[in-house]
C-alpha positions, 0 to 999 in steps of 0.5 A, a space after each residue: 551811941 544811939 542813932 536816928 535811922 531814917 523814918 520809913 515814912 510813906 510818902 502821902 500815897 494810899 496804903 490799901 483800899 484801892 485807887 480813887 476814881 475821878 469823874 474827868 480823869 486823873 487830872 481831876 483828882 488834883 481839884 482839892 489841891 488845886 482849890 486850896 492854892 487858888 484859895 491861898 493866893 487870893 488870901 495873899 493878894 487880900 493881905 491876911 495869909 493867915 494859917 485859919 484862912 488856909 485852913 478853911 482853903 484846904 477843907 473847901 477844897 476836900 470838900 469840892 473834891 466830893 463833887 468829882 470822886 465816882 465812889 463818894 463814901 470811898 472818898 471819905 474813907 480815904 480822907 480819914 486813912 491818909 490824915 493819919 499819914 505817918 509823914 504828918 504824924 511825925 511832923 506834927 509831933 516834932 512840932 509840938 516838942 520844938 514848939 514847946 522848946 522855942 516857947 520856953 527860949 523865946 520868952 526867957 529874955 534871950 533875945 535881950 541877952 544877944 542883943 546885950 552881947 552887941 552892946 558891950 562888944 562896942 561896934 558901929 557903922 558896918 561892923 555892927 551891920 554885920 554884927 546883926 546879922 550874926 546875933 539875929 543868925 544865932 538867935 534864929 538856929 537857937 529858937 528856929 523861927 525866922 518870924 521871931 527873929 524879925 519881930 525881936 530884933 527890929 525894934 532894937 536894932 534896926 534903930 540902934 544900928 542906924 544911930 550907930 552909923 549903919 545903913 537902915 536898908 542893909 540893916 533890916 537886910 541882915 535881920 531878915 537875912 539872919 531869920 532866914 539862915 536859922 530857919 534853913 539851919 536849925 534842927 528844931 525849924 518847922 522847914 528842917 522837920 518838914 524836908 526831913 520827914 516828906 524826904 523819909 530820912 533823920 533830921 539830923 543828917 539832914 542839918 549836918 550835910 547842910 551845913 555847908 551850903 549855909 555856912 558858905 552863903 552865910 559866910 559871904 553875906 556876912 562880908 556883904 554886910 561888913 562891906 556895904 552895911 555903913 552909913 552916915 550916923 546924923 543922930 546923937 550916939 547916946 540916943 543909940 547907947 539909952 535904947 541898948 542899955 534899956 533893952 539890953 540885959 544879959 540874964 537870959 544868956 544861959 539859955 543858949 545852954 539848952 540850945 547848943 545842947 539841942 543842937 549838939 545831941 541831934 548833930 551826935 546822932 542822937 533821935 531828935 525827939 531826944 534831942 528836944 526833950 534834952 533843950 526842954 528839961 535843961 531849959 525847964 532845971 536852969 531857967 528857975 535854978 539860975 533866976 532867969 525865969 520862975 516854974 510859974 512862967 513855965 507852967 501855970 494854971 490861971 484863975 479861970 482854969 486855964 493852962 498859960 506859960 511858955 511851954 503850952 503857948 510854944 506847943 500850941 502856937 503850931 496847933 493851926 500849922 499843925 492841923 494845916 498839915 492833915 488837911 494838905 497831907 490828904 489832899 496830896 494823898 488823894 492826888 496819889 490814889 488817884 493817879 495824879 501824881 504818877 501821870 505827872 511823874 510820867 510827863 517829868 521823865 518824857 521832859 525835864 527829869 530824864 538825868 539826876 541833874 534834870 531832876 534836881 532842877 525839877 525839883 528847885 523848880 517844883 519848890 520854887 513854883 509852890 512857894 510862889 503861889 503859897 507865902 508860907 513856905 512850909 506850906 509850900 515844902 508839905 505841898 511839892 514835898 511828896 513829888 520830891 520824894 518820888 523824883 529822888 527816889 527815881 532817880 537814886 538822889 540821896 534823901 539829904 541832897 533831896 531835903 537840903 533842896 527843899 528847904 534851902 529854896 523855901 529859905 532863900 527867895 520867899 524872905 524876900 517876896 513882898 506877900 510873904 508874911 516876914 515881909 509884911 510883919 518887917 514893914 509893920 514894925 518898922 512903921 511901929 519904930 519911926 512913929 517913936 523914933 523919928 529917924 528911923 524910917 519905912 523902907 518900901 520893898 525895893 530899897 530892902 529886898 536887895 540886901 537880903 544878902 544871904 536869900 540872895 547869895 544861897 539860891 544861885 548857890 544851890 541851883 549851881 550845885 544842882 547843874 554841876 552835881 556838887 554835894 550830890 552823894 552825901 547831900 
């Protein structure tokens, strides 16, 4: 059987064409990063952290670079050499397949189809709380967007599940808290990608030695639901059954073929690329053969000569997080030849990184710190991901156990900070929802952010693992 052996991937530091030279010392070679994250906080504080903004952040702070480098052409030199880094090449790649992969689900009426599998199991109060919960998780592992989740599944079950008896608070808990397992789950997450490829190993190790992290917080959050997810239904349950019956249709259900068998290849060992490519043909030979979507929905030419369908608007939706990608992967690199990144490594084993242990909290810390200041988190994952690798290699740490960090962390709390984008989008929908069903209402953060049972059931779970040492040899 063929297997993925782990990328020799470098980890964003300069190959050849010797060490950087910074007016101010070392510490000034981290200006352009610097830059970058003072730039994406204040686009968050301003409401509109948008991959654009971020995007003219990262080049304002390459460019402000120029005025501290001693050798300035150098300088250009090495910004050409570092974005084509192997790291970004391969995360930019398996977004692209991935990209094309959800588009193609995404628009291919599966998030009808689960939502019909709710209606006909019959399910109220709690029951269908935690009902949500599952069908946002496995629409989530199928598709890999956690924002696609929130935006398909709140305007129909967030109403329906309050007409049926259940709390709009745990409600829009368990849809965010299913959004956030497949994004910490699925092989064809951008999250997944990112923590496999900065940590140079396979992505479908990674997934399988994580399993067990997720399927137990997922686990118990399930049960928080069953158990806090009833409410008092005030509202006539036929109001409920017409908005399911209109919206419910289960024609998109043979789409989770291509997903199990995404999934299923990558976890047998199989090159993700392959996997992938596996999702996209069989997706591409059922939906037309089955009816579930036409070649044209695929793939199309326009009037105006323009390319549309779901696969070109899957694969170049992640262009911008693409192109986000070069610029912060050079920008990191930068950091590296300049020395910066091995003074900080130096400062982390004076202190916190002395043990394994030390450097595994170190490292929940480094992510924790850049999701805090960044509100997306595989913006955060490319930004602390090069020091991870180091720490983990310093210190013998398993690339798995490295990866799972990273991306349980970025899974956990940003669902629940109030300026990262799923928030916001949960709130807008939810106004969209109450302005055509009066009985649905607006949560404020505080009422949501609690019952985000399984954000708040993983972190502790992992920062355990870190202090006992828990899973540390296989991951």
């Amino acid at each position: 059987m063929p297997s993925e052996e782990p990328s020799q991937i470098s980890p964003i530091a300069g190959d050849d064409g010797g060490r950087l030279h910074f007016r101010g010392g070392v510490w000034t070679c981290a200006v352009p990063l610097l830059t970058f994250l003072i730039l994406a906080v204040l686009l968050v504080v301003a409401g509109a952290p948008k991959e654009e903004g971020l995007i003219l952040a990262a080049m304002a702070g390459l460019s402000l670079g120029m005025v501290f480098v001693r050798d300035f052409a150098h300088y250009s030199e090495r910004i050409f050499t570092l974005m084509a880094n192997r790291t970004a090449a391969v995360a930019v790649i398996c977004w692209l397949w991935a990209g094309a992969f959800a588009g193609v689900l995404g628009a291919s009426g599966l998030v009808e189809a689960i939502v019909w599998i709710g209606w006909k199991l019959g399910l109220t109060g709690s029951l269908f709380t935690m009902l949500v919960f599952l069908l946002a998780a496995l629409f989530a592992v199928s598709t890999g967007t956690g924002m696609g989740t929130i935006v398909g599944f709140t305007p129909i079950m967030y109403p329906a599940g309050i007409v049926l008896g259940g709390d709009a608070a745990v409600l829009m808990g368990a849809i965010l808290s299913g959004a956030a397992f497949g994004d910490n789950l699925a092989p064809i997450s951008d999250t997944t990608i990112v923590s496999a490829t900065t940590q140079e190993t396979d992505v479908a190790g990674v997934v399988r030695s994580r399993l067990k992290y997720c399927l137990l917080a997922g686990g118990l959050a399930a049960a928080g639901f069953l158990v806090f997810g009833g409410g008092r239904a005030t509202i006539d349950p036929a109001v409920a059954e017409r908005l399911l019956a209109e919206t419910a249709d289960p024609k998109g259900l043979p789409m989770l073929i291509p997903a199990v068998l995404v999934f299923a290849v990558a976890l047998r060992g199989y090159h993700f690329l392959a996997a992938l490519t596996v999702g996209i043909v069989s997706a591409a030979i059922l939906g037309p053969a089955l009816g579930v979507f036409t070649v044209a929905d695929l793939f199309h030419i326009g009037e105006g000569r323009e390319i549309g369908g779901s696969l070109a608007n899957g694969a170049m939706g992640l262009v911008p997080v693409a192109v986000l990608t070069l610029l912060l992967v050079t920008a990191i690199g930068l950091m590296a030849e300049g020395g910066f990144l091995d003074a900080t490594m130096g400062w982390l084993d004076r202190t916190l990184a002395r043990t394994a242990r030390g450097a595994e909290l170190a490292i929940v810390a480094l992510v924790s710190f850049a999701n805090l200041c960044v509100s997306v988190n595989t913006v955060a994952m490319i930004t602390a991901g090069p020091l991870v690798n180091r720490l983990r290699k310093r210190h013998g740490i398993h690339p798995y156990r490295a990866a799972n960090l990273m991306d349980t962390v970025s899974c956990t709390f940003p669902y629940m900070l109030p300026y990262n984008a799923v928030i916001p989008a949960a709130f807008a929908i939810q106004r969209r929802v109450h302005d055509q069903y009066d009985f649905a209402p607006v949560l404020g953060w505080s009422d949501l952010a609690p019952w985000v049972l399984y954000a708040i059931l993983l972190f502790p779970l992992m920062l355990l693992a870190a202090i006992t040492g828990l899973g540390r040899r296989e991951g």
